[in-house]
N, C-alpha and C positions, 0 to 999 in steps of 0.2 A: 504493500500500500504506500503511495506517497511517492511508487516513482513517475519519472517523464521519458525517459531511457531507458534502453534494456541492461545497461550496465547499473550495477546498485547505483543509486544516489545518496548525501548526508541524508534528506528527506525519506527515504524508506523506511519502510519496516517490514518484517516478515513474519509473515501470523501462521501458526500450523491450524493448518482447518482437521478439526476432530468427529465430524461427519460430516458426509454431502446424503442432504434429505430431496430426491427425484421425486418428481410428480409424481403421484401413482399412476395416472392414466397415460404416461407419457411414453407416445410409440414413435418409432421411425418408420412403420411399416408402409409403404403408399407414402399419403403427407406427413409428414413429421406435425405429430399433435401433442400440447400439453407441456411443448419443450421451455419446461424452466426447472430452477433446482435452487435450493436454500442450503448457503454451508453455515455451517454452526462451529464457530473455532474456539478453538482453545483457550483462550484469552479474551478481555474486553479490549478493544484496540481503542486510546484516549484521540481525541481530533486534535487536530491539530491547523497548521496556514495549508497545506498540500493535501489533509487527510477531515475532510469532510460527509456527512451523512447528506441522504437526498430523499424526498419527497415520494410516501410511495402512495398512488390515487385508488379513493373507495370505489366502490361496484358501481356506483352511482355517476362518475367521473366521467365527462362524455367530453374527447376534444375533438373542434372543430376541423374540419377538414381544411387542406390547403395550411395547416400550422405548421410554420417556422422549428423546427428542433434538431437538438444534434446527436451526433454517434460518435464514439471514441471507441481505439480499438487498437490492437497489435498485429494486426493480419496483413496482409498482401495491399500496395497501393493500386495493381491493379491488378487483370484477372488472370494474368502470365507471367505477375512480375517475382520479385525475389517474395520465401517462402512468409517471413516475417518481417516488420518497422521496427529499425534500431530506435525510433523516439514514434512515442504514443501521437495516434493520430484524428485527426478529427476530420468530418463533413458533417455539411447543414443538409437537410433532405424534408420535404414538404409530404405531411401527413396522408396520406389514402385511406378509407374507411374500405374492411374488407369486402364486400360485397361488389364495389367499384374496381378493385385490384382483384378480385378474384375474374371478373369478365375478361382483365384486360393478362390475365396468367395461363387462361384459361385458350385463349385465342393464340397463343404463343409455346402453348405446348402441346396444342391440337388435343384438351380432353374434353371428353362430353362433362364428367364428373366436379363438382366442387373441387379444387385444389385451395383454394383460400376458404377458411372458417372461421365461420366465430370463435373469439379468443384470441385474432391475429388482426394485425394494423400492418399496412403500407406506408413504405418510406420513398420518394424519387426525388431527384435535383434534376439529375439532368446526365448525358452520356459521360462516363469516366468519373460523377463523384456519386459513393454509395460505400454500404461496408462490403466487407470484400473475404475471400476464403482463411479464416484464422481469426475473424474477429467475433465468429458465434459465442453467445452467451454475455456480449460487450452490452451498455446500455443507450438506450434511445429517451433522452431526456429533453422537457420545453420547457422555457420558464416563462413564468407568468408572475406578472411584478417582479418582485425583489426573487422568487422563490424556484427555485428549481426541481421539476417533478420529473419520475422516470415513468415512461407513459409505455417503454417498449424494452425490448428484450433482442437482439440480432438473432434469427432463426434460420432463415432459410431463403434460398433465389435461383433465379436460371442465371449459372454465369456471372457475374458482377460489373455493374459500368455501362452495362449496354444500354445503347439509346431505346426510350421508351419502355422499358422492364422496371418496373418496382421491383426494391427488397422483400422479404416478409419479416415483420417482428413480433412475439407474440404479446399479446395485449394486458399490459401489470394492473388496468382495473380489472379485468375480467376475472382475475385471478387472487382479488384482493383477501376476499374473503377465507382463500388458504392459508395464503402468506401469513395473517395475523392469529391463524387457527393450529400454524405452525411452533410460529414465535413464542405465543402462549403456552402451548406445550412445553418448548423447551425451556421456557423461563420456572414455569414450572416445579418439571426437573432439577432445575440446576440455577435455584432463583440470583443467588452470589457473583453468578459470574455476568448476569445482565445487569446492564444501568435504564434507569426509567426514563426515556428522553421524550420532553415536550413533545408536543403534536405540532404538526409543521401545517399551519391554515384548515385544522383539523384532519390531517391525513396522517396514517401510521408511517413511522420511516424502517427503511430497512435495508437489505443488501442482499440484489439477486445476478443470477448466473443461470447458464442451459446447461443442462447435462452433457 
């Protein structure tokens, strides 16, 4: 946590994650469905200038299409290019609601069948910026006012970059009501090792990843 580079930085830190909790439902079979995962580490990690928490949105959380937000990520800058980014990278990419990106995925891989479902959000800029192979499980965050909310999850795409293909990412309200049904649990368990942090504009904050 905390770095910008793949080489350590003073800023890091290294936290041993003590389990990784996968969706139950979550398949690669056909479409990859369900693809998110909660790690539960060993330690509480303190924040810090470089190590901050984010916004996670209730069931209820509906963003507007066509919004502004971004992806960070370690993966490929493009869809040939070298395997990993020596320094952590970003693009902006404008929201899709899946039904709208399921038509236009849907026409591009010739199925008759739903490939986009509910539970997933569309991400496009534009040809060559998008996340890309190595950055699955990376976050898709907007901010609104002052507050930064992670609204998506990097999952899955045809290829990466190409003109007119959205990303897919899977949808962190749709999924809120795990998320917090998770956390509980393990606080639970192992009340000691979690801190109780404010509500961020009323929403639970947390820290997600895909399997």
């Amino acid at each position: 946590m905390g770095d910008r580079r793949i080489y350590k930085d003073v800023t890091s830190v290294v936290v041993p994650v003590q389990k990784i909790v996968v969706h139950p439902m979550f398949s690669s079979l056909g479409v990859t469905r369900h693809d998110l995962a909660l790690l539960w580490l060993l330690y509480p990690v303190n924040f810090t200038a470089t190590i901050q928490p984010v916004c996670i949105p209730e069931a209820t959380f509906k963003i507007e299409p066509g919004t502004r937000c971004w992806v960070t990520g370690w993966g490929r800058k493009e869809e040939f290019g070298e395997l990993i980014s020596y320094i952590l990278q970003k693009v902006d990419q404008y929201i899709i609601f899946h039904k709208e990106c399921n038509k236009i995925l849907q026409k591009t891989l010739l199925a008759k069948r739903e490939v986009v479902l509910e539970g997933m959000i569309c991400g496009y800029k534009g040809r060559g910026k998008d996340s890309c192979r190595g950055d699955s499980g990376g976050p898709m965050v907007c901010q609104f006012n002052e507050t930064w909310v992670q609204v998506g999850i990097v999952s899955w795409a045809v290829g990466c970059g190409r003109g007119n293909i959205p990303g897919v990412y899977t949808d962190v309200a749709f999924y809120s009501k795990w998320i917090v049904a998770v956390v509980n649990q393990a606080a639970s368990v192992c009340p000691a090792a979690f801190l109780l942090l404010p509500l961020c504009l009323g929403l639970p904050l947390g820290v997600l990843a895909a399997p």
